[in-house]
VEXDREN-2710 file (C-alpha; in Angstrom, 1 decimal):
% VEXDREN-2710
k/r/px/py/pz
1/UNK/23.1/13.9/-55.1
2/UNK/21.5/16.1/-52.2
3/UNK/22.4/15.3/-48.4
4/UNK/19.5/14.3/-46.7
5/UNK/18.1/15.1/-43.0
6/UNK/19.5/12.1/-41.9
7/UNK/22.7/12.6/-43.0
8/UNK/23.1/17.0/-42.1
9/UNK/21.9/15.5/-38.8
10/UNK/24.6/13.3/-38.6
11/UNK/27.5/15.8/-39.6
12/UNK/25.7/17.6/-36.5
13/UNK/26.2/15.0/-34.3
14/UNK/29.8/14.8/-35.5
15/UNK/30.3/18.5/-34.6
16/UNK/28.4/18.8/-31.0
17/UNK/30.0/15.3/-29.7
18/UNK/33.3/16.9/-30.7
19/UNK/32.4/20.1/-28.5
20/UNK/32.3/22.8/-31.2
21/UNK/30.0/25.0/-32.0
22/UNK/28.3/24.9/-35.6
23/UNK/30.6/28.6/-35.9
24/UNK/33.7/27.0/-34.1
25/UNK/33.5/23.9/-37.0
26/UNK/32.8/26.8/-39.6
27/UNK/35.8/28.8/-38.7
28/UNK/38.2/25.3/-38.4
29/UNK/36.7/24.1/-41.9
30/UNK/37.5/27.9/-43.6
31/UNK/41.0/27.8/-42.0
32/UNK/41.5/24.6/-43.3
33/UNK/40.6/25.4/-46.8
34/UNK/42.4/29.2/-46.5
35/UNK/39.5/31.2/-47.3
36/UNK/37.8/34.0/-45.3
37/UNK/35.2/33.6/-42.4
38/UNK/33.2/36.4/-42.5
39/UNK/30.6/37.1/-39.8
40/UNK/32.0/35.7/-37.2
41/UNK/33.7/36.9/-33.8
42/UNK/37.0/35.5/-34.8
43/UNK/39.0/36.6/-31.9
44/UNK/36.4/34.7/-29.4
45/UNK/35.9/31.7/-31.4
46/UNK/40.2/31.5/-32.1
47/UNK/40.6/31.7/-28.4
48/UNK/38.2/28.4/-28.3
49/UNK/40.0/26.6/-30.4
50/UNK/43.1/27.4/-28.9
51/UNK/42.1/26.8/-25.5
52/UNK/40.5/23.4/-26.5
53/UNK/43.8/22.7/-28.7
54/UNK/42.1/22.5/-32.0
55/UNK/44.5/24.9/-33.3
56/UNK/47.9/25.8/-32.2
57/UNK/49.3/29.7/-32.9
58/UNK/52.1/29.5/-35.5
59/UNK/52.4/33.5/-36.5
60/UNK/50.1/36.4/-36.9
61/UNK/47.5/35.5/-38.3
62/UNK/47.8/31.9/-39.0
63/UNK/47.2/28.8/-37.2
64/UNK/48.1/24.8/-37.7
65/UNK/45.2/22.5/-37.4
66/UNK/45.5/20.2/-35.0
67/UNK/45.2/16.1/-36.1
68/UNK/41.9/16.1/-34.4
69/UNK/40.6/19.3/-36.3
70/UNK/41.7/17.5/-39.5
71/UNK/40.0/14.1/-38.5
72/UNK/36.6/15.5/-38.1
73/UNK/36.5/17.7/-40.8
74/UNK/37.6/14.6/-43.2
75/UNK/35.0/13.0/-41.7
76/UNK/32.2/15.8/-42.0
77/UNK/33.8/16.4/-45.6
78/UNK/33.2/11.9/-46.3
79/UNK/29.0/13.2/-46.4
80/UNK/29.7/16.0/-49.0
81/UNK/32.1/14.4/-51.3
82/UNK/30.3/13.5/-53.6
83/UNK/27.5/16.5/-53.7
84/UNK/30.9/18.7/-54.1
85/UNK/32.3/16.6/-57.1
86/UNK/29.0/16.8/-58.7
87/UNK/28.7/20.5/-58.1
88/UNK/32.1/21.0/-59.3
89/UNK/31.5/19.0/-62.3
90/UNK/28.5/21.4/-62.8
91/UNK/30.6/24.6/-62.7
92/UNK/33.5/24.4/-64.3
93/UNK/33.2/21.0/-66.8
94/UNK/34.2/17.6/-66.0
95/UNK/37.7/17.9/-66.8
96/UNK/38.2/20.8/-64.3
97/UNK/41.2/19.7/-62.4
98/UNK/43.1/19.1/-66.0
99/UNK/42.3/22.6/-66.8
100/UNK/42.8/23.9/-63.6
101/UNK/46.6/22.3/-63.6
102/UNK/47.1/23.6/-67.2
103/UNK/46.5/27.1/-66.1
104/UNK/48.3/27.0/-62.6
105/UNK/51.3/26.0/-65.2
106/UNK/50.8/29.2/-67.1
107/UNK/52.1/31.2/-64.5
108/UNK/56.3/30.2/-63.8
109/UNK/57.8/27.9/-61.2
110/UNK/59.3/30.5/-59.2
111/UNK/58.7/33.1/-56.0
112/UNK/57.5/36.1/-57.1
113/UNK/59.3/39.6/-55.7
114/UNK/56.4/39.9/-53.3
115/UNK/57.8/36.8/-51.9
116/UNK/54.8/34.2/-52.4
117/UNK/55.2/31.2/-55.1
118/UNK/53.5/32.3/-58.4
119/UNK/52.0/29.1/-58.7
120/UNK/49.6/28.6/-55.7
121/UNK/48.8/24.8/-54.8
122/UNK/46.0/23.5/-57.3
123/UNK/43.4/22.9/-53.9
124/UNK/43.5/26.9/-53.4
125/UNK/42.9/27.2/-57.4
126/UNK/40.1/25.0/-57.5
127/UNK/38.5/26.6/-54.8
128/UNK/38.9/29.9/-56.3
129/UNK/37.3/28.9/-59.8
130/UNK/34.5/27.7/-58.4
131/UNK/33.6/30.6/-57.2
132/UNK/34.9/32.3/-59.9
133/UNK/32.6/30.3/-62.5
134/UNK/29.5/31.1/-60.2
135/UNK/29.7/34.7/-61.7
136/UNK/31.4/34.6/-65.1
137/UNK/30.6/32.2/-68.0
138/UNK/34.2/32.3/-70.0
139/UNK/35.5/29.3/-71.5
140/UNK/38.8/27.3/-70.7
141/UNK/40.1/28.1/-74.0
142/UNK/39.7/31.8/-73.3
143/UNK/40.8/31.4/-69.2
144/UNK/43.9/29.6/-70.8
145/UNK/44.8/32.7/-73.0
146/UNK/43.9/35.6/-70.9
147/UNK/46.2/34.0/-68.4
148/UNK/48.9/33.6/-70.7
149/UNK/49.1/37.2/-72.2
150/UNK/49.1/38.5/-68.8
151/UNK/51.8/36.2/-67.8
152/UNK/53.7/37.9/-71.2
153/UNK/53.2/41.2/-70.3
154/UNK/54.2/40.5/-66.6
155/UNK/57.7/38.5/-67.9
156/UNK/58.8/41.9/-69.4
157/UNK/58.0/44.1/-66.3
158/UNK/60.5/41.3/-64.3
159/UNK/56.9/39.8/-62.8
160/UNK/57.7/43.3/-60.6
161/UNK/53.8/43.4/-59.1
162/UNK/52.3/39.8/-60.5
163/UNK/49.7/38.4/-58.9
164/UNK/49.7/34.5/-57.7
165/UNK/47.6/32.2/-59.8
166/UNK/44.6/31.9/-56.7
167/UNK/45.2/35.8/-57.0
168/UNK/44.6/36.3/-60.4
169/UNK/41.7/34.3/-60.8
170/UNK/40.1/36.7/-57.5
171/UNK/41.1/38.5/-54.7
172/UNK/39.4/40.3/-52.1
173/UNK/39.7/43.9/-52.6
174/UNK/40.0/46.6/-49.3
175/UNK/36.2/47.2/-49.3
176/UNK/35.7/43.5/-48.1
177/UNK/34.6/43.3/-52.4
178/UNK/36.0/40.7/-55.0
179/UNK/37.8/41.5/-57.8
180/UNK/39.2/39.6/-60.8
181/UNK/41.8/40.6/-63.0
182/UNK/41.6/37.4/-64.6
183/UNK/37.9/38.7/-66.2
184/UNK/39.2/41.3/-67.8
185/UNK/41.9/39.6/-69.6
186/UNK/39.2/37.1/-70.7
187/UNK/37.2/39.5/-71.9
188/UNK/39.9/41.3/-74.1
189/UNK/40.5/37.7/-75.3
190/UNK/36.5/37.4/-76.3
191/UNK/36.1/40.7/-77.8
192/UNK/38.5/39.3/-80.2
193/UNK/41.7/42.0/-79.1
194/UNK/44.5/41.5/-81.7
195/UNK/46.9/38.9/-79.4
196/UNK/50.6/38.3/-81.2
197/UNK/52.1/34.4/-81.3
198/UNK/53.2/33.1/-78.7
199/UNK/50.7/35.1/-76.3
200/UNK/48.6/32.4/-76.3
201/UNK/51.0/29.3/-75.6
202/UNK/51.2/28.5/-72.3
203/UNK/54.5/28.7/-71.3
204/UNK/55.6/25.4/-68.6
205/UNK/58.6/26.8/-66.3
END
């Protein structure tokens, strides 16, 4: 179900009464869901926010949303809901968030050496395979076993250099390009690469 006029003019209204900018909303909505913001002045629209205490400065580089940043973009989000669901339905199969859990549970319940949690929060991993079903067309089945021989081969190296779930899936390489690692394990998995029981199980930490 599309939005219509009336309702993108609406989430306008929503935005301007508030006193942001279209961009200022933009950059609040990407913070919010922890992707990137590209194309944007980011040091004049953070200052902005700051100075109008939508965000308050927690370290370099990250911010906490404000109640009143989160309030209006639950309420701008309350017009998309549903187009979202649908579109997510669309991409990646109705039982997406089942699948999604089942391969966030691949990887183990524990912080990797790098210092981040190897399972990243399911919102971050749904985010990332929508984007990453947009440009491949592997199956659950075979996202469920690339996952898990990699998570094999990475047990035996002491999880040394493993990549978070949201990381696996894709990650945005130096040259501002996305990679996936988690492609190319799928596609040794459909070319039909000779995989030894139990790489395959998915292993629940």
């Amino acid at each position: 179900m599309a939005v219509n006029k009336i309702g993108i003019q609406v989430v306008f209204n929503h935005i301007t009464e508030a006193g942001l900018t279209p961009n200022q909303f933009y950059l609040l909505y990407c913070m919010h869901q922890s992707i990137s913001a590209p194309s944007l002045n980011l040091h004049q629209e953070l200052r902005a926010l700051q100075a109008d205490l939508w965000i308050v400065f927690k370290n370099v580089g990250l911010y906490d949303l404000q109640p009143k940043a989160l309030s209006l973009i639950s309420k701008v989000d309350s017009y998309f809901g549903v187009q979202v669901k649908k579109s997510n339905n669309t991409l990646m199969g109705e039982d997406f968030e089942a699948n999604a859990q089942k391969y966030n549970e691949i990887f183990p319940r524990m912080k990797l050496p790098s210092n981040k949690p190897a399972r990243s929060p399911l919102k971050e991993i749904v985010i990332a395979f929508r984007e990453f079903f947009k440009e491949y067309d592997y199956t659950w089945d075979e996202i469920h076993a690339g996952a898990a021989y990699y998570i094999e081969e990475e047990e035996k190296k002491g999880y040394k250099y493993t990549r978070t779930s949201r990381y696996f899936i894709r990650k945005q390489d130096s040259d501002k390009s996305w990679i996936s690692d988690l492609a190319g394990y799928c596609e040794l998995v459909r070319s039909g690469e000779d995989f030894e029981d139990p790489k395959f199980t998915a292993k629940v930490f």
